[in-house]
N, C-alpha and C positions, 0 to 999 in steps of 0.2 A: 504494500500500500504506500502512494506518494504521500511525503507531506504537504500540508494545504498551505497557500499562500498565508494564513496568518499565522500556523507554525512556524514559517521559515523568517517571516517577517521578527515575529514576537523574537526568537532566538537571535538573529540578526540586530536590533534594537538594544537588546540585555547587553548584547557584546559590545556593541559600540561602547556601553554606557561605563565596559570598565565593569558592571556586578553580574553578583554568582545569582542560580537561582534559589538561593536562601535569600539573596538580599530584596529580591523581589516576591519572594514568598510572604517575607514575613511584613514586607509594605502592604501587601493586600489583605494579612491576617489570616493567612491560608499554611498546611504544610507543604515543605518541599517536594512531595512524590503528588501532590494535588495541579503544583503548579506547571512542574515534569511533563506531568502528563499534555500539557496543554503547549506545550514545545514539541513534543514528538506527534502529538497530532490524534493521541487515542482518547481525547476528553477537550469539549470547546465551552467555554465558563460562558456561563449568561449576560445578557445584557449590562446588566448593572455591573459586573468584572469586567468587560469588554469597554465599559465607558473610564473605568479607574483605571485599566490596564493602556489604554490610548491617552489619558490625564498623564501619568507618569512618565513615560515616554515623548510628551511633547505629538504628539502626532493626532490627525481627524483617524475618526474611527473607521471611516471610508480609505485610508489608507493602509489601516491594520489589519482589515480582514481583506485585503487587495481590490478594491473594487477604483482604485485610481491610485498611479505612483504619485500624488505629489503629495508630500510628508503632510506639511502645515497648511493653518486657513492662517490669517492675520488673526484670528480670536486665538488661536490654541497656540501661535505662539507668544501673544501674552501670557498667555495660563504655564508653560514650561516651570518645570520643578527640576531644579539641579539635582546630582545625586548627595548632596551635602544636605541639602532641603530634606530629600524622602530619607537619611538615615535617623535624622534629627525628628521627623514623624512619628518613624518605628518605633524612636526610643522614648518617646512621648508617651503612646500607643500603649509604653510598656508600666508605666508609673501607674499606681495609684491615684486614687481621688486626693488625698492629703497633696504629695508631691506635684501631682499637677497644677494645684491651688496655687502652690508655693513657687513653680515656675510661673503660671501666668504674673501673679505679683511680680516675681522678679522683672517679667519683660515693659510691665508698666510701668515701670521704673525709667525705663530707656528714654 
């Protein structure tokens, strides 16, 4: 079985970006053999994955699932997330209600 134009894509993307797929695993709150799967093409995540997983990446979602090469609209590349952004998310993602409290505080500081 070939892999589908947003397998090759999604893998193609991750690689650019420099991350493993742990690190984009755990962006979307998902495990590693969940995300896996959706690289080699045996499992395609729903809409709502398909719009975070195109969010992340900087790309229209009409380019992720191949439906036109050209990456960006002007909207989505305002919306671009560096990978400094989505690991600083995950690790967000990962605190507690206390410690999140106490980071928002801290950024209202700034």
């Amino acid at each position: 079985m070939s892999r589908s134009m947003f397998s090759m894509r999604l893998t193609s993307l991750r690689k650019a970006r420099d991350m493993t797929q742990s690190d984009i695993a755990q962006i979307l709150g998902m495990n590693r053999s969940t995300y896996t799967c959706y690289e080699i093409g045996t499992s395609t995540p729903g809409l709502t994955t398909l719009c975070t997983i195109a969010d992340i990446f900087g790309v229209s979602l009409d380019y992720l699932v191949g439906r036109t090469n050209v990456e960006t609209s002007p909207e989505v590349e305002e919306a671009i997330v560096s990978a400094e952004e989505m690991q600083l998310t995950a690790a967000y993602r990962m605190l507690n209600e206390r410690q999140r409290r106490a980071v928002r505080e801290l950024l209202k500081s700034f």
